[in-house]
Jmol script that loads the backbone (N, CA, C; Angstrom):
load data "model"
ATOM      1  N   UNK A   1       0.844  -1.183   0.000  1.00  0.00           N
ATOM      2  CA  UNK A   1       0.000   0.000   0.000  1.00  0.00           C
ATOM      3  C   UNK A   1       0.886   1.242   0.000  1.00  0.00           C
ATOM      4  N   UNK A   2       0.384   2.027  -0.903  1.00  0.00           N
ATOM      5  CA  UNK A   2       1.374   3.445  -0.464  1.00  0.00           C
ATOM      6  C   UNK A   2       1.369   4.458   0.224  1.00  0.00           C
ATOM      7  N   UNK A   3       2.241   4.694   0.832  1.00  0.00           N
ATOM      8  CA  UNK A   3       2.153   5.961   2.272  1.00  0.00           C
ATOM      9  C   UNK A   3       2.026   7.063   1.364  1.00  0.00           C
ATOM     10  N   UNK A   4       0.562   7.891   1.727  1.00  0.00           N
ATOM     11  CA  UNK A   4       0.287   9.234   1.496  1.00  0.00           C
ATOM     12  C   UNK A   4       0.844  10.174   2.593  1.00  0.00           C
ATOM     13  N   UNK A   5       0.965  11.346   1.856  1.00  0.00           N
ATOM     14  CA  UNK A   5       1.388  12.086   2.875  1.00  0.00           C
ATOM     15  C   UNK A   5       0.199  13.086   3.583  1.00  0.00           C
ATOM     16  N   UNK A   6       0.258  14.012   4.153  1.00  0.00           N
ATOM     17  CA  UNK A   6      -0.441  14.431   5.040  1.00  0.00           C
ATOM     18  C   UNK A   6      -0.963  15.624   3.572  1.00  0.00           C
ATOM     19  N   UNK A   7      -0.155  16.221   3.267  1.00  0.00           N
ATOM     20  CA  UNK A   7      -0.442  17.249   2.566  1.00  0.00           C
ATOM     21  C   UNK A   7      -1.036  16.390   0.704  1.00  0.00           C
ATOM     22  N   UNK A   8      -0.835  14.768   0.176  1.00  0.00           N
ATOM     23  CA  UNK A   8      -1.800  14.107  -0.624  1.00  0.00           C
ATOM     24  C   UNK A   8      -3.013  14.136   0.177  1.00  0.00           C
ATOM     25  N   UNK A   9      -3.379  14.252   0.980  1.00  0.00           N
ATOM     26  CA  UNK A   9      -4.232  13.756   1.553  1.00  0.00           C
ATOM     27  C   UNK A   9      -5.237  15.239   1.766  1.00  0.00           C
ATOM     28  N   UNK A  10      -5.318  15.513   1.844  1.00  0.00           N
ATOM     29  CA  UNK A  10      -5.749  17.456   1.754  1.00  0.00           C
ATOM     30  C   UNK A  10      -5.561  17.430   0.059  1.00  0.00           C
ATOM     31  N   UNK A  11      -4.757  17.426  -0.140  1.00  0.00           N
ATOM     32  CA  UNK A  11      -5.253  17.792  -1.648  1.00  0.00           C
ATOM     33  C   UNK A  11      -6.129  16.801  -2.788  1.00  0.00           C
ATOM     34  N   UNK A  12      -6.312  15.447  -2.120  1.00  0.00           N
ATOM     35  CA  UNK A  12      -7.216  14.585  -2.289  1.00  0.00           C
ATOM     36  C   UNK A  12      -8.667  14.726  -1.868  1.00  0.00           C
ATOM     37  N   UNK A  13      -8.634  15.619  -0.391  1.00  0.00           N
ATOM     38  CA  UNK A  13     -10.191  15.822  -0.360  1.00  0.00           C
ATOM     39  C   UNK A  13     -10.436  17.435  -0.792  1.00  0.00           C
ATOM     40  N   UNK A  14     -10.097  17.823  -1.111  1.00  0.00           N
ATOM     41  CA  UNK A  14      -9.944  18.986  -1.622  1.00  0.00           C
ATOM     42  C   UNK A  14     -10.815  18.656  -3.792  1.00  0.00           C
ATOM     43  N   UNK A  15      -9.567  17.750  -4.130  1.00  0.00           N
ATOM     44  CA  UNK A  15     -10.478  17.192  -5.030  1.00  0.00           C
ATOM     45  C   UNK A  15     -11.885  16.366  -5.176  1.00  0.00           C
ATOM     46  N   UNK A  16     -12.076  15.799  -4.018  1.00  0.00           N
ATOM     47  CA  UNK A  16     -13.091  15.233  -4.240  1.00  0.00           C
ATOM     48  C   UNK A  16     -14.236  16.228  -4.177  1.00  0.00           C
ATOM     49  N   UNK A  17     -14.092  17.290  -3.245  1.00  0.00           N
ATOM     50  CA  UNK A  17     -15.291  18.172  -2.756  1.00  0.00           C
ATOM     51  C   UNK A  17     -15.147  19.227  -4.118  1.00  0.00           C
ATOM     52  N   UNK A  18     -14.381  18.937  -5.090  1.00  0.00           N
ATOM     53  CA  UNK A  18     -14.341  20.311  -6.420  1.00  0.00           C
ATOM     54  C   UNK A  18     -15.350  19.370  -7.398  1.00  0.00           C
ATOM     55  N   UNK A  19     -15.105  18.140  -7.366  1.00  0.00           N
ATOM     56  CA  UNK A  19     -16.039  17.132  -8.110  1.00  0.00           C
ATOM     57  C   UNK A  19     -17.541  17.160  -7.463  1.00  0.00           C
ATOM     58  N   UNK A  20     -17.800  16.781  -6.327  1.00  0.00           N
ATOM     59  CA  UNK A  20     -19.020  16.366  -5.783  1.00  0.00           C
ATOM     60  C   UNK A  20     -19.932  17.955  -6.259  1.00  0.00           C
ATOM     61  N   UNK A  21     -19.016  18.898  -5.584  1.00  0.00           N
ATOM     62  CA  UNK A  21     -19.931  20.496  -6.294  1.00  0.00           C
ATOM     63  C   UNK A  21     -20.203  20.607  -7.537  1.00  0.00           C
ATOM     64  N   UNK A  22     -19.110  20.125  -8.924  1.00  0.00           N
ATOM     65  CA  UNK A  22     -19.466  19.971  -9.882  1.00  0.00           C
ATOM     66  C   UNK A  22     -20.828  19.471 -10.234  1.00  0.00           C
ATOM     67  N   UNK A  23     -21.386  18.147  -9.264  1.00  0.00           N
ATOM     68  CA  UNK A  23     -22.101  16.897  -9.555  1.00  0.00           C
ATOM     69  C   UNK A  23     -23.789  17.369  -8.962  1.00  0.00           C
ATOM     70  N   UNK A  24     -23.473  18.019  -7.754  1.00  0.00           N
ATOM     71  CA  UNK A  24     -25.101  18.367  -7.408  1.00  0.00           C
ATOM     72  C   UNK A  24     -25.470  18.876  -8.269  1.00  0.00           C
ATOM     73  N   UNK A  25     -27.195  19.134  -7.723  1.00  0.00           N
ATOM     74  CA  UNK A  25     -27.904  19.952  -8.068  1.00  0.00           C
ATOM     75  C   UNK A  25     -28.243  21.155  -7.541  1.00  0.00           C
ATOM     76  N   UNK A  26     -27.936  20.801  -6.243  1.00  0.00           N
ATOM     77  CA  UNK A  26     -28.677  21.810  -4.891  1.00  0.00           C
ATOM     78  C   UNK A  26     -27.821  22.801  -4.690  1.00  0.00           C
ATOM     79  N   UNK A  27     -28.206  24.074  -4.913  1.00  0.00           N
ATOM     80  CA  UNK A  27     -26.967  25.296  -4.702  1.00  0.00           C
ATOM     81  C   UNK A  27     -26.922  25.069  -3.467  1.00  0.00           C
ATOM     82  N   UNK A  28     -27.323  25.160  -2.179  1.00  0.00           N
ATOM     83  CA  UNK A  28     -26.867  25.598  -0.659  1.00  0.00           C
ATOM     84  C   UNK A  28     -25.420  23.851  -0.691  1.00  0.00           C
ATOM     85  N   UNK A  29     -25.725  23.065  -1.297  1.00  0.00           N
ATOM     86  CA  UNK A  29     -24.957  22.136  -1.214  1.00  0.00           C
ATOM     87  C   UNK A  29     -23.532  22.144  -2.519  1.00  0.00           C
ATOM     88  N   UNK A  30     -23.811  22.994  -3.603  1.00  0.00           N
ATOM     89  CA  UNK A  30     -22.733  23.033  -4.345  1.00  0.00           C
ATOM     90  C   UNK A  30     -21.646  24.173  -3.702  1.00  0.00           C
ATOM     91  N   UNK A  31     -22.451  24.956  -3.021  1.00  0.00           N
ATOM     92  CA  UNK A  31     -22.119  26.016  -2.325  1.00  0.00           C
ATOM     93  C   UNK A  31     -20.979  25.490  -1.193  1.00  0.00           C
ATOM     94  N   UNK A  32     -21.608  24.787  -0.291  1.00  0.00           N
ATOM     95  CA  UNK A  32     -20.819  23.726   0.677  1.00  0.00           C
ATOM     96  C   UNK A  32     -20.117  23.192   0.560  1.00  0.00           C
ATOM     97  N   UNK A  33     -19.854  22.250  -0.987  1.00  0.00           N
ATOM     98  CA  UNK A  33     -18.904  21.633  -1.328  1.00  0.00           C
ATOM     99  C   UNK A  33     -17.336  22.520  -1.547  1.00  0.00           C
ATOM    100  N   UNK A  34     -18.478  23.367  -2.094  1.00  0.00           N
ATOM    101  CA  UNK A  34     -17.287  24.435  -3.141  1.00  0.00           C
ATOM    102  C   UNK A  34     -15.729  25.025  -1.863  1.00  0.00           C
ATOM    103  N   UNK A  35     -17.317  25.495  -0.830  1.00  0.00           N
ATOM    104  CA  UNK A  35     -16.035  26.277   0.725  1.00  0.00           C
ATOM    105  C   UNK A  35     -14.962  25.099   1.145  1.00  0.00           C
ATOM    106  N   UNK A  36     -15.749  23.424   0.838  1.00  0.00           N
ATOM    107  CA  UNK A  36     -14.676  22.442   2.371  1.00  0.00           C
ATOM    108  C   UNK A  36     -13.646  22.379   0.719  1.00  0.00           C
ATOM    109  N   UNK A  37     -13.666  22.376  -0.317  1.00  0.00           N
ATOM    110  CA  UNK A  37     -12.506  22.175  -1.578  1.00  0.00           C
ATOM    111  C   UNK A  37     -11.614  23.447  -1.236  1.00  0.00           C
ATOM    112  N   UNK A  38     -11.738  24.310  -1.100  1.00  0.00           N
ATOM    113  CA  UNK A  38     -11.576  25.433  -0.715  1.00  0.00           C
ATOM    114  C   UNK A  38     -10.362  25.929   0.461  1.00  0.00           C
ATOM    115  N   UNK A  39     -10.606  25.352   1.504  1.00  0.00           N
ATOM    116  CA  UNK A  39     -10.542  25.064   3.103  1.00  0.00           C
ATOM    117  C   UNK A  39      -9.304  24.064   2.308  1.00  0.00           C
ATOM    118  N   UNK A  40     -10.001  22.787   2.345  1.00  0.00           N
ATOM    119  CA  UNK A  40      -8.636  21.349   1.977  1.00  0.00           C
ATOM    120  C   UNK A  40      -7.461  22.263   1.527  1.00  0.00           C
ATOM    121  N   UNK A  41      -8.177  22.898  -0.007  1.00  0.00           N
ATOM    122  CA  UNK A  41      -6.583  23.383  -0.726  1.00  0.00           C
ATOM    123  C   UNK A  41      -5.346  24.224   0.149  1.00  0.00           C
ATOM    124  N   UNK A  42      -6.231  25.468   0.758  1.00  0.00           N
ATOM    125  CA  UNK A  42      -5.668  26.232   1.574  1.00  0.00           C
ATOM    126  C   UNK A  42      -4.850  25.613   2.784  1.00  0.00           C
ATOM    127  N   UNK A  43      -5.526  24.639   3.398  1.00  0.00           N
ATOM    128  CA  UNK A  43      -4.755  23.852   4.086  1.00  0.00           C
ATOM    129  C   UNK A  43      -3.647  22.993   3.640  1.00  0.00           C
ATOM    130  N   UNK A  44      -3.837  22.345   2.330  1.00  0.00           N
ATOM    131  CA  UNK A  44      -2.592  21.558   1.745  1.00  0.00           C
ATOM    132  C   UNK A  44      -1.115  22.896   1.322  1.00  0.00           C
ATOM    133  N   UNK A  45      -1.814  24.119   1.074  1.00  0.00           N
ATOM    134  CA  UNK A  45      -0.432  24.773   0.748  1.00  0.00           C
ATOM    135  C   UNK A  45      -0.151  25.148   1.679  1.00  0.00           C
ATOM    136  N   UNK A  46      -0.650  25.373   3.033  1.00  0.00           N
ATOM    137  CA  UNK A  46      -0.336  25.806   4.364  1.00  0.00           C
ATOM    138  C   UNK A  46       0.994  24.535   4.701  1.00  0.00           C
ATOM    139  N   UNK A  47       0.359  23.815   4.964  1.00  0.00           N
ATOM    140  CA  UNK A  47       1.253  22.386   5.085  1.00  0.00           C
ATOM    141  C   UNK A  47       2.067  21.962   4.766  1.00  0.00           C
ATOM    142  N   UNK A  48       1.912  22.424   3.320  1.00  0.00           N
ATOM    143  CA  UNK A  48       3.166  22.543   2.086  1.00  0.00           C
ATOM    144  C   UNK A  48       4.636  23.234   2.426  1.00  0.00           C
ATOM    145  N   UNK A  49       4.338  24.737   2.558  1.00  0.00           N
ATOM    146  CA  UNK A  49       4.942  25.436   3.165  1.00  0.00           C
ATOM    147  C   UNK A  49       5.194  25.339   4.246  1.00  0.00           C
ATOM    148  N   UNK A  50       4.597  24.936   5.375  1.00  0.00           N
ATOM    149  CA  UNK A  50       5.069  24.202   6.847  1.00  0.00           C
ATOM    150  C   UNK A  50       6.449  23.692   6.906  1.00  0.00           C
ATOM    151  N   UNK A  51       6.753  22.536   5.472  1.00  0.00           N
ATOM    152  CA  UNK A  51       7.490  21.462   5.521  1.00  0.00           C
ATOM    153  C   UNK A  51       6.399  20.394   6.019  1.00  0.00           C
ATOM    154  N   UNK A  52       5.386  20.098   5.652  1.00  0.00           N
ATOM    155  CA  UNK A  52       5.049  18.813   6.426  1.00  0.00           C
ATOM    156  C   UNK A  52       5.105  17.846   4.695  1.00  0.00           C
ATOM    157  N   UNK A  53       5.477  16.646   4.662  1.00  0.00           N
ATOM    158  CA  UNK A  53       5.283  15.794   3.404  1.00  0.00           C
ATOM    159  C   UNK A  53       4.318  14.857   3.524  1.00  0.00           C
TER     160      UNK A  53
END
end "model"
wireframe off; spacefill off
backbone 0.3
color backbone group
């Protein structure tokens, strides 16, 4: 199995929540998706820059 790192891992749910918003229908929920993709990314370059791998 392969070791993800902390910062794949944020930028993995980060993608999933840019897809799932793509996929609704429901604005208050594409809306929702859109902020936690949002949040993930910001957090993966935070992390990035940290030094965390």
């Amino acid at each position: 199995m392969e070791k993800r790192t902390f910062v794949d891992v944020k930028n993995a749910l980060a993608a999933k929540y840019e897809r799932l918003s793509r996929l609704t229908s429901s604005a208050p929920k594409k809306s929702t998706f859109a902020h936690l993709a949002t949040k993930y990314r910001r957090q993966a370059e935070q992390a990035a820059r940290d030094g965390h791998s």
